[in-house]
C-alpha positions as CSV (number, residue, x, y, z in Angstrom):
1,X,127.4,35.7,139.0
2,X,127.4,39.1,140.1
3,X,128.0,40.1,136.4
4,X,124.8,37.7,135.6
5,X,123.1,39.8,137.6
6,X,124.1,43.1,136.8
7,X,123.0,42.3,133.2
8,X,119.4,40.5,134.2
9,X,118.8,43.8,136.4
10,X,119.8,45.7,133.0
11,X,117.4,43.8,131.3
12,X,114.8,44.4,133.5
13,X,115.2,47.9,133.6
14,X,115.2,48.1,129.9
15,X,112.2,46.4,130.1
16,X,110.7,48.0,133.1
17,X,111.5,51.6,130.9
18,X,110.2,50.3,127.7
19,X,107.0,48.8,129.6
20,X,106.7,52.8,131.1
21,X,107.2,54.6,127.6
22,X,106.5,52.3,125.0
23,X,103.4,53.9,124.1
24,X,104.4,57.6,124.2
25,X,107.5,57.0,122.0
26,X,105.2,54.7,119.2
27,X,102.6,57.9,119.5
28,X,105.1,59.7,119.2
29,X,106.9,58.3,116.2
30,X,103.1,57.8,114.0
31,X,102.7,61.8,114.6
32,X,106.2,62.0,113.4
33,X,104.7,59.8,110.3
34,X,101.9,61.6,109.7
35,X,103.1,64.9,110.0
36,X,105.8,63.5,107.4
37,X,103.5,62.3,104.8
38,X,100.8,65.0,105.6
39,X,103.3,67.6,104.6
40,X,104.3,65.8,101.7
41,X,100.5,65.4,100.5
42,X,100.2,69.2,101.4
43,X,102.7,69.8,98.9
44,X,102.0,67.3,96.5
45,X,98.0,69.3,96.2
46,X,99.9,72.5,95.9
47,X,101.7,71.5,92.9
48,X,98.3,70.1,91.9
49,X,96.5,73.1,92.3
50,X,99.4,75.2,90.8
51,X,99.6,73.0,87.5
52,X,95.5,73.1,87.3
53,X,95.9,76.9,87.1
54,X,98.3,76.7,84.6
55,X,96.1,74.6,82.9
56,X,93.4,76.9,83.3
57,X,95.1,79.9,82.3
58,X,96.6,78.5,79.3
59,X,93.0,77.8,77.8
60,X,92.1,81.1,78.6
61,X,95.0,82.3,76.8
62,X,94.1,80.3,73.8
63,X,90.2,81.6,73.9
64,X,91.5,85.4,73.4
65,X,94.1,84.2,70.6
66,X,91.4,82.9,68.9
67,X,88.4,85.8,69.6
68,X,86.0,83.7,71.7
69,X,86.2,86.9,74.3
70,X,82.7,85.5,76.0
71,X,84.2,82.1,76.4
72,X,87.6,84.1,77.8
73,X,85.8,86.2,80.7
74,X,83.6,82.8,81.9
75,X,87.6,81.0,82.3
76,X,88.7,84.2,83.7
77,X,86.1,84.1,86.4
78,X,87.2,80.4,87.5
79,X,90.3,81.2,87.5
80,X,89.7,84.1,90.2
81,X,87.0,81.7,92.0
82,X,89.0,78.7,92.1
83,X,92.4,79.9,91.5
84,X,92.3,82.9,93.6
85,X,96.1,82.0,96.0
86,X,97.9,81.4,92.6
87,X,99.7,84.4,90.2
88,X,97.1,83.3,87.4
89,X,94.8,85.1,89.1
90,X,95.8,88.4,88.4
91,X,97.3,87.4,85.3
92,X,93.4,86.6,83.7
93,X,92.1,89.6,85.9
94,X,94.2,91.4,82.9
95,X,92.9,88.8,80.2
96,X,89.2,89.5,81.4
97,X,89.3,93.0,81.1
98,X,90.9,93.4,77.4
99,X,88.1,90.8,76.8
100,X,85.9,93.1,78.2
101,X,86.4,95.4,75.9
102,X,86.6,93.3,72.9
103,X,83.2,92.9,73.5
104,X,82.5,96.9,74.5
105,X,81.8,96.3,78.1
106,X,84.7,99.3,79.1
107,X,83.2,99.7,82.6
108,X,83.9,96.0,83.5
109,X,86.8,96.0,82.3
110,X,87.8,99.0,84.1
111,X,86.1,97.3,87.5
112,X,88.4,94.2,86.3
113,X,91.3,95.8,86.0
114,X,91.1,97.9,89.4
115,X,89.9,94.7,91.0
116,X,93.9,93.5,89.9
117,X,95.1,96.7,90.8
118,X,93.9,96.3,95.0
119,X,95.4,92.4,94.4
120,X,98.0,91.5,97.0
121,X,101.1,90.1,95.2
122,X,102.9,91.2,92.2
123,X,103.3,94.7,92.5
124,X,104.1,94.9,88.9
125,X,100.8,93.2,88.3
126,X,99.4,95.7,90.3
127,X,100.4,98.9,88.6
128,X,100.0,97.7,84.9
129,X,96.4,97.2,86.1
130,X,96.0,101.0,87.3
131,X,97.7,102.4,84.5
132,X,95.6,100.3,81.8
133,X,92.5,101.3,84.0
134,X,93.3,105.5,83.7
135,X,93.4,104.8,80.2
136,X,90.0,103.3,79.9
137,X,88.3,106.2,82.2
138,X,90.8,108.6,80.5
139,X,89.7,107.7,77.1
140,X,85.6,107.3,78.5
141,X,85.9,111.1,79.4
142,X,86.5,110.9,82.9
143,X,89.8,113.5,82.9
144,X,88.7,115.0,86.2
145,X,88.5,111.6,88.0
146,X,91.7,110.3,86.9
147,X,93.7,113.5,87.7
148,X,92.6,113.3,91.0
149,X,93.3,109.2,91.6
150,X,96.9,109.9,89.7
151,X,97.7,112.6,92.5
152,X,96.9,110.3,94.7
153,X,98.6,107.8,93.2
154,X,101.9,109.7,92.7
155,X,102.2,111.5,95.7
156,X,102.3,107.3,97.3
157,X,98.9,107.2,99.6
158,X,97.1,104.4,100.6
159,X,100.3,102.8,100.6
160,X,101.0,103.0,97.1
161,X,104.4,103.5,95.7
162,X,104.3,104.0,92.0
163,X,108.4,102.8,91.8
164,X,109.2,102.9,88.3
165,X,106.1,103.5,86.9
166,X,106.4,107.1,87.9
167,X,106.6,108.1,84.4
168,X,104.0,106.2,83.2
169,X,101.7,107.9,85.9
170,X,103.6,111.5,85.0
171,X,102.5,110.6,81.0
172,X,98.8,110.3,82.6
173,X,98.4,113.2,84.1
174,X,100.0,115.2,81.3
175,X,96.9,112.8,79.0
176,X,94.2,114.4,81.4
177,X,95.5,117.9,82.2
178,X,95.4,118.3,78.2
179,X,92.4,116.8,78.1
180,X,90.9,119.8,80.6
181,X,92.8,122.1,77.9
182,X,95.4,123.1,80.8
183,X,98.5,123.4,79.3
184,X,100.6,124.6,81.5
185,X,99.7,121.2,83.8
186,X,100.0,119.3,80.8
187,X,103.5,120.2,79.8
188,X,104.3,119.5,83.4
189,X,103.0,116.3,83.5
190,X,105.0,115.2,80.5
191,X,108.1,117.1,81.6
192,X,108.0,115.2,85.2
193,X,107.4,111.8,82.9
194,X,110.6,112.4,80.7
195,X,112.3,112.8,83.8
196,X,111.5,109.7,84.9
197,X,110.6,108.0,81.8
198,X,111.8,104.2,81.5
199,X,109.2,103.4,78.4
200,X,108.0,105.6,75.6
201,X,110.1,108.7,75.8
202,X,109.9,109.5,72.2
203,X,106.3,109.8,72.2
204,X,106.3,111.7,75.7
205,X,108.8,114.1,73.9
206,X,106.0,114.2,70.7
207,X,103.1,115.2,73.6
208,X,105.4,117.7,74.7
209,X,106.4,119.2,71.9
210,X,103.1,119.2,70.5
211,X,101.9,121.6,73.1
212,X,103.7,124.1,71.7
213,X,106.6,126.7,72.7
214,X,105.4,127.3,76.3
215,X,104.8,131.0,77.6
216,X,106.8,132.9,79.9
217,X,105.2,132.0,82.9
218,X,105.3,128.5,81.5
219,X,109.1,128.4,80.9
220,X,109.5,129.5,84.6
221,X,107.9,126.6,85.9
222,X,109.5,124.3,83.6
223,X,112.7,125.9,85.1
224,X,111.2,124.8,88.2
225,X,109.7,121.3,87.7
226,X,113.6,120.5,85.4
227,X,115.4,121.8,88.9
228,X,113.5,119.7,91.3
């Protein structure tokens, strides 16, 4: 008997407790639900959203294989307005500037490409953006203002560090100092780029040695710059 009632008062407790916290525990078990299959549709959209891009970049790709550059820069603009959290972004940031210039827009494509370069993300991304813009400014006449954004550049403010594209930035500022017709800057630029050069040493060396023998005060320097 007592055993009888032991296990009725057991029961009753049981009940008593799940009478007490039935609610909180089913609340609490839905949220656990929800949370669950929010998560999962969170990262189902992601994939979504990551394949559209894909998508999206993939036609943009095929507009600049086959020359439709005006077609090229309206994908490239969805991409960056729709697609802006995804690495296609960038990516047709570059496509939208060499379109650019397919169709002789060179100071879009320059604002493109420097729009890449200020881009959180792929550093990598980031640089090939700069470097392409120099060239365009470079090319446009604009020696003056690219010698003074690669100092910046190269001596690492604003947070940038130009890694291994040191050289490429080095190549650059030989490009403009010869540009100016300075020499003697010039042949240090491309001597600081063979230094660090992971791409294109040949024609760095071609640059160079197109400069001519360099002067006495020249070869001191070199001395210099070589020893650094």
């Amino acid at each position: 008997m007592d055993t009888y009632q032991t296990e009725e008062e057991q029961v009753e407790r049981i009940k008593k407790w799940w009478a007490d916290n039935s609610r909180s525990l089913i609340a609490g078990v839905v949220l656990g639900l929800i949370g669950l299959f929010g998560w999962q549709s969170w990262q189902g959209q992601q994939q979504n959203h990551a394949l559209e891009a894909s998508d999206a970049y993939q036609q943009l790709a095929q507009s600049m294989e086959s020359s439709t550059f005006e077609a090229a820069i309206v994908l490239a603009e969805e991409i960056d307005k729709t697609y802006s959290d995804t690495p296609y972004a960038a990516l047709a940031g570059l496509q939208k500037a060499k379109a650019q210039l397919e169709t002789g827009d060179r100071k879009a494509a320059v604002e493109s490409l420097e729009k890449v370069a200020d881009l959180d993300g792929n550093k990598a991304l980031q640089h090939i953006a700069r470097i392409r813009a120099f060239r365009i400014r470079l090319a446009d006449g604009d020696a003056n203002g690219v010698v003074s954004d690669l100092e910046s550049v190269i001596s690492g403010e604003n947070g940038i560090n130009p890694g291994q594209f040191i050289g490429q930035y080095e190549a650059l500022k030989g490009d403009a100092y010869r540009q100016l017709g300075n020499v003697e800057k010039a042949r240090s630029g491309y001597m600081a780029a063979l230094r660090d050069a992971t791409l294109d040493s040949q024609l760095i060396q071609l640059k160079l040695d197109d400069l001519g023998p360099p002067t006495i005060v020249d070869s001191t320097e070199a001395v210099q710059e070589i020893e650094k």
